[in-house]
Backbone atoms as SQL, in Angstrom:
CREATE TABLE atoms (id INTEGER PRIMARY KEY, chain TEXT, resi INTEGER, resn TEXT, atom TEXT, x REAL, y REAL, z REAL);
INSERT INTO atoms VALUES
  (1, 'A', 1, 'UNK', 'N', -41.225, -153.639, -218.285),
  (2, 'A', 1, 'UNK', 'CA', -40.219, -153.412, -217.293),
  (3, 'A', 1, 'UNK', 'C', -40.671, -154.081, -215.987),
  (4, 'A', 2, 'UNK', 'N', -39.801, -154.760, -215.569),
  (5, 'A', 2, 'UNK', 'CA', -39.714, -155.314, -213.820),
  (6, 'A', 2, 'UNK', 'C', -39.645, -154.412, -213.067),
  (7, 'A', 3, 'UNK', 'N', -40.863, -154.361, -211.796),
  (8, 'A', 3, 'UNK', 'CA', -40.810, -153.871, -211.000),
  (9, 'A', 3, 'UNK', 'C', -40.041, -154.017, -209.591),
  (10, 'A', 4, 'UNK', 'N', -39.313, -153.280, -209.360),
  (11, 'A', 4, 'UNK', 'CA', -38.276, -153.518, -208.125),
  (12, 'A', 4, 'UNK', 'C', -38.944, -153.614, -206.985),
  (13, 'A', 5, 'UNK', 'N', -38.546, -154.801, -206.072),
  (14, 'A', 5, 'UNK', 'CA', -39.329, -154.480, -204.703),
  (15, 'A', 5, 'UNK', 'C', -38.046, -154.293, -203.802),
  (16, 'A', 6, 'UNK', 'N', -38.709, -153.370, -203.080),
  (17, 'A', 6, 'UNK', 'CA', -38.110, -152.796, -201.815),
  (18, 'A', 6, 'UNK', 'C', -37.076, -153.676, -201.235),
  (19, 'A', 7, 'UNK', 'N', -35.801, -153.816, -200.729),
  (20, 'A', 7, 'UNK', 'CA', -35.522, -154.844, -199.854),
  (21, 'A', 7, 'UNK', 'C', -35.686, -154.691, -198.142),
  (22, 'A', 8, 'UNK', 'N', -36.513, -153.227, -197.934),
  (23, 'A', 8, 'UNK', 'CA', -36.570, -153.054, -196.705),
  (24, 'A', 8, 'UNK', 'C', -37.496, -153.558, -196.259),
  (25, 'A', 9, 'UNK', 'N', -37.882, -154.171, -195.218),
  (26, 'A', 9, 'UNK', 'CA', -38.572, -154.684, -194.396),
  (27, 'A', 9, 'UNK', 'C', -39.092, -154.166, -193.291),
  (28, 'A', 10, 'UNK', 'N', -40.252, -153.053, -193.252),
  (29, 'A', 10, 'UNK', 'CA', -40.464, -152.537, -191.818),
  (30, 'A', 10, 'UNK', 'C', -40.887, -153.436, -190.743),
  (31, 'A', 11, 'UNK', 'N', -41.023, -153.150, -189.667),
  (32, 'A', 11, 'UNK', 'CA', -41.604, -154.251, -188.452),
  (33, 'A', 11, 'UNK', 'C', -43.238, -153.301, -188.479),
  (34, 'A', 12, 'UNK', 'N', -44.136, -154.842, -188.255),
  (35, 'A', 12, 'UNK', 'CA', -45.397, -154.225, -187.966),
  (36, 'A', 12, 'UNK', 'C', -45.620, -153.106, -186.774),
  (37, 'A', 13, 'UNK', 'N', -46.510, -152.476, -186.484),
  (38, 'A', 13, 'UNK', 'CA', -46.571, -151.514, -185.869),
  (39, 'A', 13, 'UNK', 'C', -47.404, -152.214, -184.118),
  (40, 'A', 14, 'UNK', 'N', -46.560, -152.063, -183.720),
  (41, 'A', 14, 'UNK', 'CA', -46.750, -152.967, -182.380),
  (42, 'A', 14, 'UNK', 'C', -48.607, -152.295, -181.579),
  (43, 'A', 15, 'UNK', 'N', -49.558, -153.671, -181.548),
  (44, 'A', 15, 'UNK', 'CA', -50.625, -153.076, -180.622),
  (45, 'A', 15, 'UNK', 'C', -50.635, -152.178, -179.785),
  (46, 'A', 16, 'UNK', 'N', -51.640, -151.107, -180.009),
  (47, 'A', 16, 'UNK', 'CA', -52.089, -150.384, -179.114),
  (48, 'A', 16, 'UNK', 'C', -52.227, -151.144, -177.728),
  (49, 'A', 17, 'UNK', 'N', -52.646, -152.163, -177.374),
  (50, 'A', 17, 'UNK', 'CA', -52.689, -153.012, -175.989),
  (51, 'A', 17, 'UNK', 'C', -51.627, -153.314, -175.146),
  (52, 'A', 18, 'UNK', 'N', -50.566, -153.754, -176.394),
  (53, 'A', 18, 'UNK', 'CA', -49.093, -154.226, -175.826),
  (54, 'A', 18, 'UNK', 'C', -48.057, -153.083, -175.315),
  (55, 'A', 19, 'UNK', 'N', -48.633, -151.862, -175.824),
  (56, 'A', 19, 'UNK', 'CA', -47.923, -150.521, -175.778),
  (57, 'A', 19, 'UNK', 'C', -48.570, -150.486, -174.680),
  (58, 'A', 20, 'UNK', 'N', -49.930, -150.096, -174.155),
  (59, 'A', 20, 'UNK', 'CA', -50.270, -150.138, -172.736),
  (60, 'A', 20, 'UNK', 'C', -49.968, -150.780, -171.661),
  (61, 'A', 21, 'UNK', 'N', -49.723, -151.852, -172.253),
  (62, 'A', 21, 'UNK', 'CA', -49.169, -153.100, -171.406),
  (63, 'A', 21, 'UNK', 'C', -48.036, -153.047, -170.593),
  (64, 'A', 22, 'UNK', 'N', -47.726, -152.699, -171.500),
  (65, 'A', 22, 'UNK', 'CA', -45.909, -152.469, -171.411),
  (66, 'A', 22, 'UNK', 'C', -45.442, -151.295, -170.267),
  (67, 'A', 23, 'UNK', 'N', -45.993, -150.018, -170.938),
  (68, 'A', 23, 'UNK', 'CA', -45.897, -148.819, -169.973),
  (69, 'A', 23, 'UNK', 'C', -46.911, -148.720, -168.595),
  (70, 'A', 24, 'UNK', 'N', -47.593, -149.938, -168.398),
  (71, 'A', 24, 'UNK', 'CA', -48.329, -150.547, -166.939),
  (72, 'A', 24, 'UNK', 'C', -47.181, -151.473, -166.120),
  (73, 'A', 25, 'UNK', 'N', -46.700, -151.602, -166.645),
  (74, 'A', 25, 'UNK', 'CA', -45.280, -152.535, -165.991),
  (75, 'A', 25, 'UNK', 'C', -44.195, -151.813, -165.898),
  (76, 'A', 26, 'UNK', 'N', -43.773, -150.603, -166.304),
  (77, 'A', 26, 'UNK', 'CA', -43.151, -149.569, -165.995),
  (78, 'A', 26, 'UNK', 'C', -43.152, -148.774, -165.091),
  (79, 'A', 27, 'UNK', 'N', -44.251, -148.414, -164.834),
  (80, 'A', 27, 'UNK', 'CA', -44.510, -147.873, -163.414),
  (81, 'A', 27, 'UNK', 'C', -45.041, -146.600, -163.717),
  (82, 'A', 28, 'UNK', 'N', -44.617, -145.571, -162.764),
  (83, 'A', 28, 'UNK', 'CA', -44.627, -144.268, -163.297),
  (84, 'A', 28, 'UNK', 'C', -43.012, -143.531, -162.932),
  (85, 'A', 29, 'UNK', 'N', -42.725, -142.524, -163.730),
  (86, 'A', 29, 'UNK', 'CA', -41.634, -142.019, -163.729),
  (87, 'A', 29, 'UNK', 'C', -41.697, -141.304, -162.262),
  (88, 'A', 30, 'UNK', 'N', -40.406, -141.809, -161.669),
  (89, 'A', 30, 'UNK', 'CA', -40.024, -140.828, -160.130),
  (90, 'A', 30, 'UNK', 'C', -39.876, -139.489, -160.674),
  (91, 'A', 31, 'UNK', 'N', -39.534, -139.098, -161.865),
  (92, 'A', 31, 'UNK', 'CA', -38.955, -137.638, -162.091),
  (93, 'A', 31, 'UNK', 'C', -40.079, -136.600, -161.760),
  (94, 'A', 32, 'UNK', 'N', -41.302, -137.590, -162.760),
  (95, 'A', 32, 'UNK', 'CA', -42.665, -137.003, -162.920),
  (96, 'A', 32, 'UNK', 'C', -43.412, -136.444, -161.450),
  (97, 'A', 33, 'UNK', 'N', -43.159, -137.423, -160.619),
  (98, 'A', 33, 'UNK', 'CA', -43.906, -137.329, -159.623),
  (99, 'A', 33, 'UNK', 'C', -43.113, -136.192, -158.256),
  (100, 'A', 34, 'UNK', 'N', -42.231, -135.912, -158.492),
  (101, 'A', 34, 'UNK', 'CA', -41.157, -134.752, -157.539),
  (102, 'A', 34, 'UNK', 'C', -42.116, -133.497, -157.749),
  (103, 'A', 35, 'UNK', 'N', -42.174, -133.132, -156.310),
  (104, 'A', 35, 'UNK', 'CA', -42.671, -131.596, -156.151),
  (105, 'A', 35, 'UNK', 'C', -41.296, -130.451, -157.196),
  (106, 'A', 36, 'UNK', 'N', -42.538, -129.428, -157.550),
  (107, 'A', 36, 'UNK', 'CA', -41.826, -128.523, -158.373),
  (108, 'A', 36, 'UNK', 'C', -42.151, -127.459, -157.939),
  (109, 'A', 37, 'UNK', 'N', -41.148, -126.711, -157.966),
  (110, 'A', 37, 'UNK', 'CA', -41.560, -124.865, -157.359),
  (111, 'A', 37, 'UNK', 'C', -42.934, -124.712, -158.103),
  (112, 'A', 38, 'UNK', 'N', -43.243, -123.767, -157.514),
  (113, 'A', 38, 'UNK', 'CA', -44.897, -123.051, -158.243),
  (114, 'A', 38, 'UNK', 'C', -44.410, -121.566, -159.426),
  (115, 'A', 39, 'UNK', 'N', -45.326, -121.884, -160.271),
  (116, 'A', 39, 'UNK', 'CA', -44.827, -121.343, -161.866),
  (117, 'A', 39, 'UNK', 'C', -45.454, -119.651, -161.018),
  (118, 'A', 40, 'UNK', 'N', -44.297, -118.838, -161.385),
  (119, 'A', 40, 'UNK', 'CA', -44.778, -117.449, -160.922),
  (120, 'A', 40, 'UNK', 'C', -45.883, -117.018, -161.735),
  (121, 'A', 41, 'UNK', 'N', -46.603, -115.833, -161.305),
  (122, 'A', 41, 'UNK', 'CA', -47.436, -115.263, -162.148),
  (123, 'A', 41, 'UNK', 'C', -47.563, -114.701, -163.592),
  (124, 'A', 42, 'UNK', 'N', -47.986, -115.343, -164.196),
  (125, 'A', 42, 'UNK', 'CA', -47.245, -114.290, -165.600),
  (126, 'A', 42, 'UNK', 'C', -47.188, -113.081, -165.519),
  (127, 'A', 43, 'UNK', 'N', -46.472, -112.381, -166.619),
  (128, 'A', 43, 'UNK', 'CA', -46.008, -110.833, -166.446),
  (129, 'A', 43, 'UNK', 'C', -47.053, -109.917, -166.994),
  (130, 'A', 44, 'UNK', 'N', -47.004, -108.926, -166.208),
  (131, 'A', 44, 'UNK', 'CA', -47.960, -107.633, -167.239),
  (132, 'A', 44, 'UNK', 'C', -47.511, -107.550, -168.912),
  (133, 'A', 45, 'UNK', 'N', -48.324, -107.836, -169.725),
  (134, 'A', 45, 'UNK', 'CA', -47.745, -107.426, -171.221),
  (135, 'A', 45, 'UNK', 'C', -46.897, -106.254, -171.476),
  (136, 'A', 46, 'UNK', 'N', -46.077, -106.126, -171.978),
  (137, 'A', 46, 'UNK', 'CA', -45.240, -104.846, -172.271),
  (138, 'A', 46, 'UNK', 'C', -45.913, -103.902, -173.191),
  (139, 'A', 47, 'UNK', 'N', -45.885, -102.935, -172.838),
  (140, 'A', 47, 'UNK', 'CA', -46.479, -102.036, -174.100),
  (141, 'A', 47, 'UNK', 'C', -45.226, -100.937, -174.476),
  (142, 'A', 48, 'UNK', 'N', -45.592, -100.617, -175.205),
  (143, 'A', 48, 'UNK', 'CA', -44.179, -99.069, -175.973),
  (144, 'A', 48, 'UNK', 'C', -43.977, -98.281, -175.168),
  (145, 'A', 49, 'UNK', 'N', -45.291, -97.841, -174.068),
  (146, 'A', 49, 'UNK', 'CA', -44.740, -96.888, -173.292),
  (147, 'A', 49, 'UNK', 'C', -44.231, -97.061, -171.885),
  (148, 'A', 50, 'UNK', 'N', -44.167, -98.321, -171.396),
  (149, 'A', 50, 'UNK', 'CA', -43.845, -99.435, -170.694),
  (150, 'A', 50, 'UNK', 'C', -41.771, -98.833, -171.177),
  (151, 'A', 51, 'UNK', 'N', -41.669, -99.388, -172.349),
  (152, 'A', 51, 'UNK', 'CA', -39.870, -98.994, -173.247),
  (153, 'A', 51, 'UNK', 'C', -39.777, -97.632, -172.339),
  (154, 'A', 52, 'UNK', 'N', -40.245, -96.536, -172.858),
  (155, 'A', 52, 'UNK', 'CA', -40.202, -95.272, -172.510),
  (156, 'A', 52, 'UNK', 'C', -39.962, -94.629, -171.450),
  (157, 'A', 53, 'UNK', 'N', -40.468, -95.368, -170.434),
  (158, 'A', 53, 'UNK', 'CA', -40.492, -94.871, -169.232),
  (159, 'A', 53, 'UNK', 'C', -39.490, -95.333, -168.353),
  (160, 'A', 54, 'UNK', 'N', -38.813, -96.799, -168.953),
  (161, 'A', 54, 'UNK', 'CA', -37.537, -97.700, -168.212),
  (162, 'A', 54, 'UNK', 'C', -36.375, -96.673, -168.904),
  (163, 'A', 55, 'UNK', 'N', -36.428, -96.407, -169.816),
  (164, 'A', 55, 'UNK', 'CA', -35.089, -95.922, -170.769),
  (165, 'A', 55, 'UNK', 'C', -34.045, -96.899, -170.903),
  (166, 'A', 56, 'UNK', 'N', -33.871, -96.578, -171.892),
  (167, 'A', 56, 'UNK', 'CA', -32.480, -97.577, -172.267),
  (168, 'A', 56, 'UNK', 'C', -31.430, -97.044, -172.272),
  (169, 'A', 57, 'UNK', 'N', -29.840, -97.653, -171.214),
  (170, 'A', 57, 'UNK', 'CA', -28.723, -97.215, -171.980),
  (171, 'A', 57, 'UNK', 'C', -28.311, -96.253, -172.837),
  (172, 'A', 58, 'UNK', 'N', -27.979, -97.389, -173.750),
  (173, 'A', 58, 'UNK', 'CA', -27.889, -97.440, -175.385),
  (174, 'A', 58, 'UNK', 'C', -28.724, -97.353, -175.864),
  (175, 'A', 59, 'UNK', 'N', -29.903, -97.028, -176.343),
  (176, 'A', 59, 'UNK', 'CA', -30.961, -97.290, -177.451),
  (177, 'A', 59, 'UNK', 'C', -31.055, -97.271, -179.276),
  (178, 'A', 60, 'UNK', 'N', -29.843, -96.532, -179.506),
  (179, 'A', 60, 'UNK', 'CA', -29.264, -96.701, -180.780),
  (180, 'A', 60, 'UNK', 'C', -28.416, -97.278, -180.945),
  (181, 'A', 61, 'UNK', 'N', -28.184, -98.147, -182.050),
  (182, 'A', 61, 'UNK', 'CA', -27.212, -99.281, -182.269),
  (183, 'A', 61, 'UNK', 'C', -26.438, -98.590, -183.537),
  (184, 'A', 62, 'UNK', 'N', -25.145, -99.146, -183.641),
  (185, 'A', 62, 'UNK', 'CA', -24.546, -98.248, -184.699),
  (186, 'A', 62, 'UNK', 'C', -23.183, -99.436, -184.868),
  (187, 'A', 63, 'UNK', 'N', -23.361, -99.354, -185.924),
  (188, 'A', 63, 'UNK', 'CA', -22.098, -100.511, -186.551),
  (189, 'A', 63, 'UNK', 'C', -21.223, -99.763, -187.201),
  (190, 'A', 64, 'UNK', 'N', -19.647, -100.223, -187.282),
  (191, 'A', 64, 'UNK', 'CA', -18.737, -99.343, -188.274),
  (192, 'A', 64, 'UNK', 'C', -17.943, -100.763, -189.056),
  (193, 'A', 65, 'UNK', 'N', -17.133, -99.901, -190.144),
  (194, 'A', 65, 'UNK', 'CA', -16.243, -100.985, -190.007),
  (195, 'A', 65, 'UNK', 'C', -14.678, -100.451, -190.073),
  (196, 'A', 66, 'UNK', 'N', -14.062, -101.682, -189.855),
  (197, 'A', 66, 'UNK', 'CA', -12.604, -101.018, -189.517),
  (198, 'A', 66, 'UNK', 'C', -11.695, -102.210, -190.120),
  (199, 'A', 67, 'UNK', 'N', -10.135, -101.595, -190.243),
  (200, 'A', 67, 'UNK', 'CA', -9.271, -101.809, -191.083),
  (201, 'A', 67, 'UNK', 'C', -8.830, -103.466, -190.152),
  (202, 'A', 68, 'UNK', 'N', -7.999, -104.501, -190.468),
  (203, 'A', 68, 'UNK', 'CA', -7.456, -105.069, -189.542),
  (204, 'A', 68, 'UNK', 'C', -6.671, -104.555, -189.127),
  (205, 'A', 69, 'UNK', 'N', -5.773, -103.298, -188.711),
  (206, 'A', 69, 'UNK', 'CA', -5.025, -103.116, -188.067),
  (207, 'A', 69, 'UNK', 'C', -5.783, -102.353, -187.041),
  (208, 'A', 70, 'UNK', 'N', -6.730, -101.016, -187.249),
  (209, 'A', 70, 'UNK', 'CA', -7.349, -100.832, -186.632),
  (210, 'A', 70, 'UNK', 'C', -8.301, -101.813, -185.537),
  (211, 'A', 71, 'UNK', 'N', -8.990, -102.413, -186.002),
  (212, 'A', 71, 'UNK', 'CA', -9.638, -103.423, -185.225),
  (213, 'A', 71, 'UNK', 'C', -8.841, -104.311, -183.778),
  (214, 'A', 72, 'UNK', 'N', -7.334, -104.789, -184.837),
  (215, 'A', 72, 'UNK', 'CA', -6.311, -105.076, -183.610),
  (216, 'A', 72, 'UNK', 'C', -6.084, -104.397, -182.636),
  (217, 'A', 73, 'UNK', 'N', -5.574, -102.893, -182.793),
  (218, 'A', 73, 'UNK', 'CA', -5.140, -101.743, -182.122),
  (219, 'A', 73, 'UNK', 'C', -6.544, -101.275, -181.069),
  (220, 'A', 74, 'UNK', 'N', -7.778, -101.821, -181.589),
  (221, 'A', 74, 'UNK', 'CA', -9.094, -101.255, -180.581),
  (222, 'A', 74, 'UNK', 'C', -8.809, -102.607, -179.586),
  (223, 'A', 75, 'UNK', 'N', -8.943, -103.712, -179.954),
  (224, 'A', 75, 'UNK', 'CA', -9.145, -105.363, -179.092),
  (225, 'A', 75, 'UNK', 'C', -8.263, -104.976, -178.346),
  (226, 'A', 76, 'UNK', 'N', -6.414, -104.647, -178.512),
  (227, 'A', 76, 'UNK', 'CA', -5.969, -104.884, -177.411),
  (228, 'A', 76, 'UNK', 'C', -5.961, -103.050, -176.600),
  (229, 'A', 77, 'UNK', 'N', -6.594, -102.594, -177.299),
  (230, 'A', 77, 'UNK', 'CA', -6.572, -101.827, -176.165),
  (231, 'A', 77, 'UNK', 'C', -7.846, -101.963, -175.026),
  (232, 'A', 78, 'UNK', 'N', -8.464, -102.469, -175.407),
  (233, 'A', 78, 'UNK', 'CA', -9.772, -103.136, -174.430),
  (234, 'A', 78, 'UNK', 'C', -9.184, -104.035, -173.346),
  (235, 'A', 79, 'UNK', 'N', -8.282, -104.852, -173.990),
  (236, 'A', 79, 'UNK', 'CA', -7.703, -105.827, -173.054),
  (237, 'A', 79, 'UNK', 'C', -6.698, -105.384, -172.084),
  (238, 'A', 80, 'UNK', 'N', -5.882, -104.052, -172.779),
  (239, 'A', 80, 'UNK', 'CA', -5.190, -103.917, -171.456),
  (240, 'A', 80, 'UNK', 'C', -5.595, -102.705, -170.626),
  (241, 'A', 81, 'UNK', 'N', -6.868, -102.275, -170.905),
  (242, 'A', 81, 'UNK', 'CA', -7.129, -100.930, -169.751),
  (243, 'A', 81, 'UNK', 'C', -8.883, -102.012, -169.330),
  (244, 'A', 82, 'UNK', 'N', -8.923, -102.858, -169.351),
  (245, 'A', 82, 'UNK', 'CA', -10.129, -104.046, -168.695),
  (246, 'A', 82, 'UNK', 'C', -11.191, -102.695, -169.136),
  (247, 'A', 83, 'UNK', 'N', -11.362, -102.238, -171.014),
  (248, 'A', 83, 'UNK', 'CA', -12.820, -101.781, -170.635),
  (249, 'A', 83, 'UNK', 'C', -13.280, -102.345, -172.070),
  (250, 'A', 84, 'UNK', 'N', -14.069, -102.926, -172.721),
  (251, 'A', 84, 'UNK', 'CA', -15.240, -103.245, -173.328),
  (252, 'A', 84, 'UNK', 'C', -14.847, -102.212, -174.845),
  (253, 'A', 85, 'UNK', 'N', -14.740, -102.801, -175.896),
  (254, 'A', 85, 'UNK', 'CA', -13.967, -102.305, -177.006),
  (255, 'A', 85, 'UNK', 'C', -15.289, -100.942, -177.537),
  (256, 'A', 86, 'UNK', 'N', -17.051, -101.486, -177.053),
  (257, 'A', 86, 'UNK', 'CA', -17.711, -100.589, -177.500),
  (258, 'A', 86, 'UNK', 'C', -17.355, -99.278, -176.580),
  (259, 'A', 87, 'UNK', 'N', -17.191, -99.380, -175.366),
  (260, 'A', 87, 'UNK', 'CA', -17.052, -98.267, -173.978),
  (261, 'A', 87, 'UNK', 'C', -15.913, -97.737, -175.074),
  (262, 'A', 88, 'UNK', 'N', -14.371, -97.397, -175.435),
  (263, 'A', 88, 'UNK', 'CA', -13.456, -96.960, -175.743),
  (264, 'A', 88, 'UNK', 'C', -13.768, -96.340, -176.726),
  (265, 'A', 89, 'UNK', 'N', -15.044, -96.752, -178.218),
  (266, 'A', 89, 'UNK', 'CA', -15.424, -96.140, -179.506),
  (267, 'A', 89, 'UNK', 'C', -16.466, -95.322, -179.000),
  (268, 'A', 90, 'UNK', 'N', -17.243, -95.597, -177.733),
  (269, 'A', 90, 'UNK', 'CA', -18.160, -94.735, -177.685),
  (270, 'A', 90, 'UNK', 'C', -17.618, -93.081, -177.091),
  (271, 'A', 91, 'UNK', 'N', -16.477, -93.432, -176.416),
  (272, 'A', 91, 'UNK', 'CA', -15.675, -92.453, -175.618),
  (273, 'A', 91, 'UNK', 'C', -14.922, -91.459, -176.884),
  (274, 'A', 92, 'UNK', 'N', -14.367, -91.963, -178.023),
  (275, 'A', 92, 'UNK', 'CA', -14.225, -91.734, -178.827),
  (276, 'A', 92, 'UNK', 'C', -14.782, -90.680, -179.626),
  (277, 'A', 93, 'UNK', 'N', -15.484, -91.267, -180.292),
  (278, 'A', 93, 'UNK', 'CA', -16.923, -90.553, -180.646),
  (279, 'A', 93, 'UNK', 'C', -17.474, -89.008, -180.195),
  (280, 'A', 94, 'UNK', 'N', -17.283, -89.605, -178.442),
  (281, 'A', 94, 'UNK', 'CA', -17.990, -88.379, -177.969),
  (282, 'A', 94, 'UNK', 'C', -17.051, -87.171, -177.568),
  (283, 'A', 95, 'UNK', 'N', -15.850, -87.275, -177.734),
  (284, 'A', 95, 'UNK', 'CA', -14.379, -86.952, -177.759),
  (285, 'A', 95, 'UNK', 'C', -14.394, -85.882, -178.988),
  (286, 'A', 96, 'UNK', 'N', -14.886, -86.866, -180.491),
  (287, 'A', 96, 'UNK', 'CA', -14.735, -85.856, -181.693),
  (288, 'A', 96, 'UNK', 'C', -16.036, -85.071, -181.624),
  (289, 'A', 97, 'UNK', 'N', -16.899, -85.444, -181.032),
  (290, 'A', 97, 'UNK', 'CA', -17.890, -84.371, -181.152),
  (291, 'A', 97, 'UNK', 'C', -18.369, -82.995, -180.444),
  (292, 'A', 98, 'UNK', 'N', -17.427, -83.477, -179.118),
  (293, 'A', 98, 'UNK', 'CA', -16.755, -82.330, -178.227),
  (294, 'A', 98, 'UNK', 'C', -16.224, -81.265, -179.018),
  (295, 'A', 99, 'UNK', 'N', -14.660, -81.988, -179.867),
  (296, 'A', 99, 'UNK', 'CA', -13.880, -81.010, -180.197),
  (297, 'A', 99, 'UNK', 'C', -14.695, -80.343, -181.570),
  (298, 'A', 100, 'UNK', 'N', -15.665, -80.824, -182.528),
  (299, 'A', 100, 'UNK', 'CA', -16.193, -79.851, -183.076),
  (300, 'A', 100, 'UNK', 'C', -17.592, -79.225, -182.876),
  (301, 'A', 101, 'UNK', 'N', -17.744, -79.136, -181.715),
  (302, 'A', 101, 'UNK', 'CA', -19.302, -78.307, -180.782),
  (303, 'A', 101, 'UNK', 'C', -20.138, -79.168, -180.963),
  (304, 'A', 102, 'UNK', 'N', -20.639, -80.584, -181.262),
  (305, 'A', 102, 'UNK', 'CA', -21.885, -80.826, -181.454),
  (306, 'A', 102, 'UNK', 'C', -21.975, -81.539, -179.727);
């Protein structure tokens, strides 16, 4: 069997000298050389009890799912009283748990 040769042709890999060369006739980059604010201090590491002591909000996350009509009927009611579709389920929620004592 005949062996196929390539028809690609790479280009040699241009001198290390001419590459120096080259980027000596370039100059140096104006971008490079612009004063830059000073990098703040890094931060204290966070630790768990660091969480604890900020408190969160929300700290439990809770997903449902819902019908498309339902889902419609939550979106626009978000949209026309301007509040956040989770604010209205969370109000919800705490609505049914009112009415049975918890």
């Amino acid at each position: 069997m005949v062996e196929k040769k390539s028809r690609i042709t790479r280009k040699p890999a241009p001198k290390p000298e001419a590459v120096e060369g080259f980027l000596e006739q370039l100059g140096t980059d104006p971008e490079s050389t612009r004063l830059t604010a000073p990098t703040p201090p890094p931060a204290a590491p966070v630790t768990p009890q660091d969480d604890k002591d900020k408190g969160k909000a929300f700290p439990h996350r809770l997903s449902a799912d819902f019908t498309t009509d339902q889902y419609k009927r939550l979106k626009r009611a978000g949209f026309e009283t301007d509040q956040p579709m989770t604010t209205i389920v969370r109000e919800a929620v705490e609505d049914w748990l009112k009415a049975r004592g918890y």
